[in-house]
C-alpha positions in Angstrom: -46.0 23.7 5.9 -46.2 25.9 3.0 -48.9 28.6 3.0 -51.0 30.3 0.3 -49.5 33.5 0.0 -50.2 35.7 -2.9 -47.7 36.5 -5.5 -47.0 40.2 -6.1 -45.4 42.2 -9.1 -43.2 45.5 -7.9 -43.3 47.6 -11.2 -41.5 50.8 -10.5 -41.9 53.5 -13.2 -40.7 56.9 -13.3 -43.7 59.4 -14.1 -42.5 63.3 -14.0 -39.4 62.7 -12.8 -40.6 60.9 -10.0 -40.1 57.1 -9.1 -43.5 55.5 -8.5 -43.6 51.7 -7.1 -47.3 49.8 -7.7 -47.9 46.7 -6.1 -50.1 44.0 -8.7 -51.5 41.1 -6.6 -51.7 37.2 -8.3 -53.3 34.6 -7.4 -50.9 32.3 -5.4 -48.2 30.4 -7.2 -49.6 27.1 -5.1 -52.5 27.8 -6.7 -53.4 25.7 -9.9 -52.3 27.7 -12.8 -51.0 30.3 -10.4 -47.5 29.8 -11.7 -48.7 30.6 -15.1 -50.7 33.7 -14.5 -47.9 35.1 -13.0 -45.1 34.4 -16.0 -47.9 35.7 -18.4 -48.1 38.7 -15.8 -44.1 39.6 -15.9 -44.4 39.1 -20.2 -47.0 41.6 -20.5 -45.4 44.3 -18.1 -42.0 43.5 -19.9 -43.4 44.1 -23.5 -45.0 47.5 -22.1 -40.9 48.7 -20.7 -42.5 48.1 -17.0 
């Protein structure tokens, strides 16, 4: 049975000279369009050098 976990992002990101980790929560990839949100998610944190 599959369940309807969300999707999560890890961007790490150094900031001082200290590596920080941030957690971004998506809607579930089971989810209709979830699958979409979350390649549009990893584009727009790859343009920014996340």
């Amino acid at each position: 049975m599959m369940g309807l976990t969300r999707s999560r992002l890890v961007i790490r990101y150094t900031d001082g000279g200290t590596t920080c980790k941030r957690r971004v929560n998506l809607p579930s990839l089971y989810t209709s369009g979830g699958e979409t949100v979350y390649e549009r998610a990893q584009e727009a944190f790859a343009e920014r050098g996340f």
